[in-house]
N, C-alpha and C positions, 0 to 999 in steps of 0.2 A: 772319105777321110777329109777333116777339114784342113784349113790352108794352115801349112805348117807347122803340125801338129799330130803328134803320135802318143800314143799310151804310155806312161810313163811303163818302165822295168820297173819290174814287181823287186827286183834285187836290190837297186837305186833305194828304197825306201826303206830308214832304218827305224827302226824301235824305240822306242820312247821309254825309258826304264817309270815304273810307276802308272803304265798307261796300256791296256789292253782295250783289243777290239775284237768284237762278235759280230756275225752277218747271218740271217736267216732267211730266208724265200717265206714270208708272209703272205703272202698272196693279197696283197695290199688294196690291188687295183687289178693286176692282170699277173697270172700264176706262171711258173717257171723264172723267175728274175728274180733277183736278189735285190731287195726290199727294205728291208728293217737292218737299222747297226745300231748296236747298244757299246758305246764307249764306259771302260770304267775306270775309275780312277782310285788308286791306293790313298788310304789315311794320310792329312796333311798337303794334299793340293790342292792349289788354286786356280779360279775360271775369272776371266772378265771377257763383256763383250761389249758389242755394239750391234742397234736392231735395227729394222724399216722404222720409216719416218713416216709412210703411208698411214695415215688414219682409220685405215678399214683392216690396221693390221690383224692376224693369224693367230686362233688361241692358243698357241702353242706360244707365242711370241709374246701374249700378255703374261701364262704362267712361266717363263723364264725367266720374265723380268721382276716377277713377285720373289720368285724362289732365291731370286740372286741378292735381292733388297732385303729377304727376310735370314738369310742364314749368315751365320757368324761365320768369317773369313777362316779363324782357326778350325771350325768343324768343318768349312771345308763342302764343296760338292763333290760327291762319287758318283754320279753317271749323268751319259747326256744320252736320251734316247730316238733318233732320228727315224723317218720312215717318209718312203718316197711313194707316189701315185695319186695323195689326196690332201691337198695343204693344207685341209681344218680351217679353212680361213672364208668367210660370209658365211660361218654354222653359227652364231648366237648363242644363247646359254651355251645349248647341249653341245657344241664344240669344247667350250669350256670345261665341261664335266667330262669331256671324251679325254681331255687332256690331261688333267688331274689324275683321272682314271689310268692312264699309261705310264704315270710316275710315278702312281702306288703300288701297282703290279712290278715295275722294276725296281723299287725299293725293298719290297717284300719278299725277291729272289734275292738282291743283295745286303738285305739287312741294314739297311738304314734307314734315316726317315724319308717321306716324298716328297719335303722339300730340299734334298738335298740332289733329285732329279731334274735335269732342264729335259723339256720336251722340245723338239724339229721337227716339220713335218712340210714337204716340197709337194706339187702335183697340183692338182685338179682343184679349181678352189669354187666354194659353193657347195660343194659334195659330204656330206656325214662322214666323218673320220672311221673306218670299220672296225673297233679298237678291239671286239672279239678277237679278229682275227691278228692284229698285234701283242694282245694278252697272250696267245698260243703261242704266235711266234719271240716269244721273249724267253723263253726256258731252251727256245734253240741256239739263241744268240748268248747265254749266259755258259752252257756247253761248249762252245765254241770259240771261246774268247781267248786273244794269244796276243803276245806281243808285236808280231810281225805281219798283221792282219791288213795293214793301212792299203796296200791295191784291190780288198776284198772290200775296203768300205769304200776307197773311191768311187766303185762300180754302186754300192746299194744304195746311195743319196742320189744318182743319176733322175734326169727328167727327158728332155728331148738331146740333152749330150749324146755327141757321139761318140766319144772317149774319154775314159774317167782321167780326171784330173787331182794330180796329188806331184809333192816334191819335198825332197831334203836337204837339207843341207846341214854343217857344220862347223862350228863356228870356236874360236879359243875365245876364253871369256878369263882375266886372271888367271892364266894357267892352264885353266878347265875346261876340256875339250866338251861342246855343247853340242848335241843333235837335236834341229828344228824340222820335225816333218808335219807336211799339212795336205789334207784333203780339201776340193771344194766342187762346187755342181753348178751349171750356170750355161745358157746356152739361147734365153731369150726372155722375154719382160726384163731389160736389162740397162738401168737407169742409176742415176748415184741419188742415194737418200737414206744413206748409208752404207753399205758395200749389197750389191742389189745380186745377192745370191744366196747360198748357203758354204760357209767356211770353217772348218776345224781346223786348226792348228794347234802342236802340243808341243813344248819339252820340259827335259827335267828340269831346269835350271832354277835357282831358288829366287823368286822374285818377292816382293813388297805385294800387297793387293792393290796399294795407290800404284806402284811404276806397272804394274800387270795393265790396271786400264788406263792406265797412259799410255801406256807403249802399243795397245792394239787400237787406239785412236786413232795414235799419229800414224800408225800403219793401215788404217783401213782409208786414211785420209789419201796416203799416197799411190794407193792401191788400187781398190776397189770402189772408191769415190773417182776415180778417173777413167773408168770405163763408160760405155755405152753400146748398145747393139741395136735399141731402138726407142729408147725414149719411156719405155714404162717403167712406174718404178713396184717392185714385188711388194703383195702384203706378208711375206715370209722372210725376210732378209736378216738374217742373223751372221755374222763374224765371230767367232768365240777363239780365247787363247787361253792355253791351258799351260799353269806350269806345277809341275807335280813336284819339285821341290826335292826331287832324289839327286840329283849333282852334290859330288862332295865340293862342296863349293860354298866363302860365306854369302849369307843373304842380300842380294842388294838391294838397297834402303837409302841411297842419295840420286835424284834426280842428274845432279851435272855429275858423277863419277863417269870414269872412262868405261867402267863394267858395264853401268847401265846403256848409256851410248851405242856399246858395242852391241849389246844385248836388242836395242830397239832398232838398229840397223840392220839387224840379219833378220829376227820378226819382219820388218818392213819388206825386206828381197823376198823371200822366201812369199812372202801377199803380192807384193808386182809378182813374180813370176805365175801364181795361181790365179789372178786377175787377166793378165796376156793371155792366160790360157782357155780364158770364158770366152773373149772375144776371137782369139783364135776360131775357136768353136762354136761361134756365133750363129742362129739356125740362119742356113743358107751361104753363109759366106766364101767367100772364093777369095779373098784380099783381106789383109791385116794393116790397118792404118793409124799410125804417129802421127798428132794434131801436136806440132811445138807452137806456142807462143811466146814471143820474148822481149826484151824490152820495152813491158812494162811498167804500168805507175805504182801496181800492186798484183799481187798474188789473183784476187776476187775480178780483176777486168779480164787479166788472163784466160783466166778459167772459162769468164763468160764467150770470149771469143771463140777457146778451142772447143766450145760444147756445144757452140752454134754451129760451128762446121761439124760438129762430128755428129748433131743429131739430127742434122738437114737431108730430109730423102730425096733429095734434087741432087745433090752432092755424091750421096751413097751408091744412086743408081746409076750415077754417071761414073763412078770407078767400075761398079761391076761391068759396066757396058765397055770400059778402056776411052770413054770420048771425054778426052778434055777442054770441056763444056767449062771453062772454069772462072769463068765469070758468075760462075753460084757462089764461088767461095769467097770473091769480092761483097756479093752480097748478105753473109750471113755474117761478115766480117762488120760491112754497116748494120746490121738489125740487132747486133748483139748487144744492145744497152747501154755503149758509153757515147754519153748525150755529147760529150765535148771533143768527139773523134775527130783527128784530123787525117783525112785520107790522103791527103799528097803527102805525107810522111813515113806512110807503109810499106814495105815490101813485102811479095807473097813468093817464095820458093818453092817447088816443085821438088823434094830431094836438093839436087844441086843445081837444079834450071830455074832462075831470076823468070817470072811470068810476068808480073806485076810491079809495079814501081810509082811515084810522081802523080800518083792519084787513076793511075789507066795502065794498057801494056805496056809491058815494057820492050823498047827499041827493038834488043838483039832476042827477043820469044821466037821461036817458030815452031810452030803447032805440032812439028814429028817429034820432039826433042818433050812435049807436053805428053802427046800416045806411048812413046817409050818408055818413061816411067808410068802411067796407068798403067802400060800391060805387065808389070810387075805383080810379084805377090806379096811383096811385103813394101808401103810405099808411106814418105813422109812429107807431110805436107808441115811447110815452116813461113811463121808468120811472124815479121820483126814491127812492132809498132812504131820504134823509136820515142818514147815519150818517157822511159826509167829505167832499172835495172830489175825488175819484176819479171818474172818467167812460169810458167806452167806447161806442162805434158797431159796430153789425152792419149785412148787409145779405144779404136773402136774397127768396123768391119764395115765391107760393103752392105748395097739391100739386093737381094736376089731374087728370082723366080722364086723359088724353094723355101723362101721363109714365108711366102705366103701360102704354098703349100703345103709346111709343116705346121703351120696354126688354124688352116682351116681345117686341117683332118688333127685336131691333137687330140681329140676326146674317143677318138673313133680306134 
C-alpha cells in the first residue's frame, strides 16, 4: 500500500448526469484485468484539454488533438476511448491508423462521427497497439455503460498503480449544486510538461468552451504541472475536462463572474487532490513530500527552486534512507538557475526545524530534530528566499529500492 494512500470508496464517487462509463477486460496486454473504458457522453457536451509537451508524443495524442481542432464545439465530442497495457506511442504510421481505427469502431457502436472520438492509450511504449483486440472489447464496454462506473474506470486506465485513483466532490455554483468527479492513473515517468499522466475529469455544469479550456489550464497548472516522481516526462500525457452541460443552470460565459471563479476552483481541488494521489503512489515510494518556496521575485524562480529539490536523487534517496544529508538541498537550491542568488538571505526549514540560515547552518540545527522529521511520512521541506512576495508548491516522493525494481521488470 503506498504512503498514505488508500482506494478511493466506490460509494464516495457520484455520477455525472450526461456521462456514462463502460469497462471491458480486453486483454490488452495481459488477460484477466480490466483494460479498455469507453466514456460517453450525451448530445451537447463539451471536452477541453491539455497534452504532453514531449516531442515523441503518442498517436493517440496526435489524433485527439486533430479531433478537438476539427470538430464544432456545438457538435460536441461523444466518447473518449481509453485502453491501458500499450501506449501506441514510438509506432509511426501504423500507430496512427491503429488509432483512427479505435475511434471508428466506437463511433460506429455509438453512432456518430470518428471525429467526434478522442483516443488514450497508457502502457508499453514502442509496442503495436493490438486494436483487434480493443475492436472486440468495445461492444463489451458499450453493454456495459452506467453512470455510476467511475471506481471501475479508475481501475481500467491503471499502469504500475497500485490503487486506482479517482474523487468527487461538490460544489454550489449560483445556487446549483455541481458534482465534479475525476479519475486519473500515474505512478511513474512522472514529470511536468503538462500534467505527466492520464486524467478524466467530468461534470454537468454548463461551461463556455473558451472558460472549459481555461479553467483546465489553470488547473493542470496548479495540479499536475507540480508534480514529480522522477524526472521523465510521458509521451502520453493527456488531462481532459468534460462538461456535459446537463445542470439546470445558466451558461457561464464571463471570465471574472464569481460562477466562473467558483467553477475553476473546485476543477482545480478536485486535480491537486488527483495529482497528490500519483505521487502518493509514486513506484516505490514510502514518503510524500511538500517542496514550499517563498518569497520570491516571481512565480518561474520559484518553481525553478522547488523542482530542483524535488527532482534531485541525492535528496530523494536521502529521505527514503531518514539521513538528513541536507546540505543536498542547500545545493540544488544553488544549481537551480537564478544567476543573481543570494545565499546568505535564505532559509531552509525542515517542517518547523530552521536547518539553514545566513548562508550555512544554522546555530540552534541539531541533527536529531533533522532524523525526526525525515522519519516521517508525510514531510515539508520550506524554502524562504527573501528577495519578493512570489511563492510556489511542489509535490513529489521519495526514490526507493523498489522503483528500480518495478522498471527493471515492467515489461515482464
Amino acid at each position: 500500500m503506498p504512503v498514505n494512500l488508500r482506494p478511493p470508496d466506490p460509494k464516495s464517487l457520484l455520477p455525472v448526469a450526461g456521462v456514462m462509463l463502460g469497462v471491458a477486460q480486453a486483454g490488452v496486454r495481459k488477460a484477466g484485468r480490466k483494460d479498455l473504458l469507453l466514456i460517453r457522453l450525451d448530445e451537447g457536451g463539451r471536452v477541453a484539454g491539455v497534452f504532453t509537451q514531449n516531442r515523441f508524443c503518442a498517436a493517440p495524442v496526435v489524433v485527439s488533438r486533430q479531433h478537438l481542432s476539427m470538430i464544432d464545439p456545438d457538435q460536441g465530442i461523444r466518447a473518449l476511448v481509453i485502453n491501458t497495457g500499450v501506449a501506441n506511442a514510438g509506432t509511426g504510421k501504423e500507430g496512427m491508423v491503429r488509432a483512427r481505427q479505435t475511434c471508428a469502431e466506437a463511433a460506429q457502436l455509438l453512432g456518430c462521427a470518428a471525429a467526434q472520438v478522442l483516443p488514450f492509450s497508457t502502457g508499453v511504449i514502442m509496442e503495436p497497439l493490438p486494436v483487434d483486440r480493443i475492436v472486440d472489447g468495445l461492444p463489451q464496454c458499450v453493454a456495459a455503460l452506467k453512470a455510476d462506473s467511475w471506481s471501475d474506470a479508475a481501475e481500467a486506465i491503471m499502469t504500475t498503480d497500485t490503487v486506482p485513483k479517482a474523487v468527487s466532490q461538490q460544489v454550489s455554483i449560483g445556487g446549483t449544486t455541481i458534482t465534479i468527479t475525476g479519475i486519473a492513473k500515474g505512478a511513474g515517468m512522472i514529470h511536468p510538461g503538462m500534467a505527466t499522466m492520464l486524467g478524466f475529469v467530468a461534470t454537468a455544469a454548463r461551461v463556455s468552451q473558451a472558460l472549459l479550456k481555461a479553467a483546465v489550464l489553470h488547473a493542470a497548472q496548479l495540479s499536475f504541472n507540480c508534480i514529480t516522481v522522477d524526472g521523465d516526462t510521458s509521451t502520453n500525457d493527456s488531462f481532459m475536462l468534460i462538461a456535459s452541460g446537463k445542470a439546470g443552470m445558466p451558461e457561464i460565459v464571463d471570465a471574472k463572474s464569481a460562477e466562473y471563479l467558483a467553477f475553476r476552483e473546485a476543477v482545480t481541488n478536485v486535480a491537486i487532490l488527483l495529482a497528490q494521489a500519483i505521487v502518493r503512489d509514486g513506484e516505490g515510494a514510502t514518503k510524500f513530500i511538500t517542496v514550499k518556496v517563498e518569497a520570491g521575485r516571481n512565480v518561474e524562480e520559484c518553481r525553478k527552486v522547488a523542482f530542483a529539490i524535488a527532482h534531485s536523487p541525492l535528496i530523494k534517496t536521502a529521505f527514503f534512507a531518514s539521513d538528513p544529508n541536507l546540505g543536498r538541498i542547500l545545493a540544488a537550491i544553488g544549481y537551480a538557475g537564478i544567476t543573481d542568488l543570494e545565499v546568505e538571505g535564505i532559509a531552509l526549514y525542515l517542517d518547523d526545524v530552521l536547518v539553514a540560515e545566513h548562508g550555512g547552518r544554522s546555530p540552534a540545527y541539531q541533527e536529531a530534530d533533522g532524523q525526526r522529521v525525515m522519519k516521517q511520512a508525510e514531510i515539508t521541506v520550506r524554502v524562504v528566499l527573501n528577495r519578493g512576495h512570489a511563492a510556489a508548491v511542489v509535490w513529489t516522493c521519495d526514490l526507493s529500492h523498489d522503483y528500480v525494481s518495478i522498471n527493471a521488470d515492467y515489461r515482464s
